[in-house]
N, C-alpha and C positions, 0 to 999 in steps of 0.2 A: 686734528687739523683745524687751523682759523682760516676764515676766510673774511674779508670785507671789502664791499663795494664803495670804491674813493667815493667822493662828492665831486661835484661840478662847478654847484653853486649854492651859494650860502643864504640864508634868509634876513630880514631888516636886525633880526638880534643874533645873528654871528652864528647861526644854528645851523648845520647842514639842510639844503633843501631835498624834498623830495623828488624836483621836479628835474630829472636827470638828463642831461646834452649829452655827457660825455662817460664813454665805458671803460672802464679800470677797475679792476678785482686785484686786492694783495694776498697773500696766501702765508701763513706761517711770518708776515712782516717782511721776508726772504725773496718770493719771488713777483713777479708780477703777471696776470694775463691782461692782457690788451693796456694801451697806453694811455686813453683817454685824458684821462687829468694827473698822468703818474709826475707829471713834476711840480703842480698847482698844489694836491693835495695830500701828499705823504707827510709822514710826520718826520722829523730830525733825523729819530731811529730807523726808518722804513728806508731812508734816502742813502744811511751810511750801510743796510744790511741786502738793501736790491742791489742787483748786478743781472741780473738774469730777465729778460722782459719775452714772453712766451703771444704771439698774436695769433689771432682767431681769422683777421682778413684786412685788406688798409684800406677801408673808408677813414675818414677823417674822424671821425668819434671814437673812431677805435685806435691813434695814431698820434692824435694831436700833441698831446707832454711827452712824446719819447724823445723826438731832437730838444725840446728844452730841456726834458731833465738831462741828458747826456752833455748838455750845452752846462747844466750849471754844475755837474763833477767833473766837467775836463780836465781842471789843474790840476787836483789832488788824485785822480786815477793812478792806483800800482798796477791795476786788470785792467782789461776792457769792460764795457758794458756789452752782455752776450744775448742776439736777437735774436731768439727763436722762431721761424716761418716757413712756408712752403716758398717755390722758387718763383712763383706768381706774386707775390710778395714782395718779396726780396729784391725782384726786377722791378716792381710798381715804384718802391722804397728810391731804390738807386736811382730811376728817370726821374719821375716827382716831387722826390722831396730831398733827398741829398747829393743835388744834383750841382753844387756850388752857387745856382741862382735862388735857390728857396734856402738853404740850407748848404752848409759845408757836409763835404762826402766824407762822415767819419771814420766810415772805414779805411778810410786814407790816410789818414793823422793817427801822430802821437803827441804824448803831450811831453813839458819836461823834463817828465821823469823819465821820458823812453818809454811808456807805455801806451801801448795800443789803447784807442781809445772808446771802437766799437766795435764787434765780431759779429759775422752772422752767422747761425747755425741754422742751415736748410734742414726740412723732416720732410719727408713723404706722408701722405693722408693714408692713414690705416696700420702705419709703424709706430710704434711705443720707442719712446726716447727717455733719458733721464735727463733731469734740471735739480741743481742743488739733490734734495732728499726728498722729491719728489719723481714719479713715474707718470709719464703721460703720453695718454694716447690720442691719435690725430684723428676724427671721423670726417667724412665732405658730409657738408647740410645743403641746404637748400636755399642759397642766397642769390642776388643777382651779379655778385663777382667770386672769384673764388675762395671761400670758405670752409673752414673747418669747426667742428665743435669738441672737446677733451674731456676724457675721462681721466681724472688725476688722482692720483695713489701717493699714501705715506705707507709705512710696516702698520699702518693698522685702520686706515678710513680711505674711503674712495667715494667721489664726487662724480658727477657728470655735469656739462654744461655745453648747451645750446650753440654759444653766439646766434648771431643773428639768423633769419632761418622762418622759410614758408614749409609749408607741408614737406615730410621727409621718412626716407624707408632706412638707408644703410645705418643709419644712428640710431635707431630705435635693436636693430638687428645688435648691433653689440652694445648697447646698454643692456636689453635685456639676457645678454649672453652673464653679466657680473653677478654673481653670488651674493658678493656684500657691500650693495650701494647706500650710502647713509644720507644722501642728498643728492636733489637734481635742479638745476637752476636751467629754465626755460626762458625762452623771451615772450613778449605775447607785447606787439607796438603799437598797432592801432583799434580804435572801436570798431564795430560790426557794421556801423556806419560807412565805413570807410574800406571796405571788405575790397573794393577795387583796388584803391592806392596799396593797398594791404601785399596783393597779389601783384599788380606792376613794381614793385619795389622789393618784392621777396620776404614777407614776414608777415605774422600772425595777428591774428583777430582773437578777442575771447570767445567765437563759434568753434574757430580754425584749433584754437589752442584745446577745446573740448576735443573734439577729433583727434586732434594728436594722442594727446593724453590717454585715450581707447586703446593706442597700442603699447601702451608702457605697461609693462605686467609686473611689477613691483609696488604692491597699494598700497605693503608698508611706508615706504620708502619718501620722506618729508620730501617735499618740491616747494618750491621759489621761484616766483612771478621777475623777470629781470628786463630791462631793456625799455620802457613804457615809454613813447615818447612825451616831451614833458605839458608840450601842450593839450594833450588829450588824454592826461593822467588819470582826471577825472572818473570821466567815463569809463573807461578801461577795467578799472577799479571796479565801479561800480558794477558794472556787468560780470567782471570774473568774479565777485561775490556775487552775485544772483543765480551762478552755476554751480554753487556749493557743491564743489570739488571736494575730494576729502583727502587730509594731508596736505594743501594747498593753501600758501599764502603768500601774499608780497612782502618780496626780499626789501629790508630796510636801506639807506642809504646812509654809508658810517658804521650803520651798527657791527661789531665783530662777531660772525656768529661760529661755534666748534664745535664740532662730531668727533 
């Protein structure tokens, strides 16, 4: 399994920054989780082999390139583009944002081929769904709207991943139920400085993310720092290194990493 975290934003020499706004993971080139920058930053391939866009929760970081990227293959669609989300979602999606004043309601259009243009496919949280050649399953975390985090499976590697997400029990409860996890991407957003806004917004501190971490009983098991926000990258950093974790590092931006 490949997995790689789009960019956002680019640096003065065309370089992918580190310093990440916006959430978007590709998976196998094939699928995508969360929409972040899915139509800013896919490559040629990625754009003709996505069809399938899997969400975590619709804040805007998590959300923002899904109506453009659907907006820039409307012509040439034979398929729809298929929205994988809970029904909290899905409602957020329809009022908010393609709702004919922000956006055209694509699940309404086709284009001239006769083809449907957008599909949504509701999951429940705690049901295993398939997408493409992948299996994934729906956990609820701990955010301040309704979110979920996925454990995703091929025939031979299985992942977990956070989204966004303050202290949490159900998700650790079947992470630790998997046999054979090969990676776990956690978020961890603001410094310990900030342990308030951390907690009024629903997400982790490198204290909070120590803590977590205690009930993960896989030490094998590499973990990936995800989600920092960009303005306090810094520090973030610096303090999740001073708790030398072990198996523990920050996930690259760009880079493709495979299990």
């Amino acid at each position: 399994m490949k997995i790689q975290l789009l960019p956002s934003t680019f640096d003065e020499n065309g370089t992918a920054s580190r310093r990440q706004h916006l959430s978007c993971f590709v998976v196998d080139d094939r699928v995508a989780i969360d929409a972040g920058s899915l139509a800013m930053a896919t490559t040629t391939a990625q754009k003709k082999q996505i069809r399938d866009v899997v969400l975590t929760h619709a804040h805007l970081d998590h959300i923002a390139g899904l109506p453009l990227f659907i907006d820039d293959l409307f012509a040439g669609l034979d398929a729809p583009v298929r929205v994988y989300c809970s029904a909290e979602v899905l409602e957020t999606l329809e009022r908010d944002i393609f709702n004919w004043e922000i956006y055209p309601r694509f699940s309404e259009l086709k284009n001239k081929n006769g083809a449907s243009v957008m599909q949504y496919q509701p999951f429940e949280a705690g049901r295993e769904f398939t997408v493409k050649h992948l299996r994934i399953k729906s956990i609820s975390v701990n955010h301040k709207v309704p979110t979920v985090g996925f454990i995703v499976s091929d025939a031979k590697t299985t992942i977990a991943l956070t989204g966004d997400t303050a202290e949490m029990s159900d998700f650790w409860q079947t992470v630790n139920a998997e046999t054979n996890l090969s990676a776990l991407l956690i978020e961890c957003a603001f410094p310990n400085e900030l342990e308030e806004l951390a907690e009024n917004s629903h997400h982790l501190t490198p204290r909070n993310l120590q803590k977590e971490l205690a009930k993960f009983n896989r030490k094998e098991c590499a973990i990936y720092v995800v989600n920092i926000k960009p303005m306090y990258r810094d520090e973030v950093v610096k303090q999740i290194e001073e708790l030398q974790i072990e198996n523990l590092q920050i996930l690259e931006v760009g880079q493709v990493y495979e299990w």
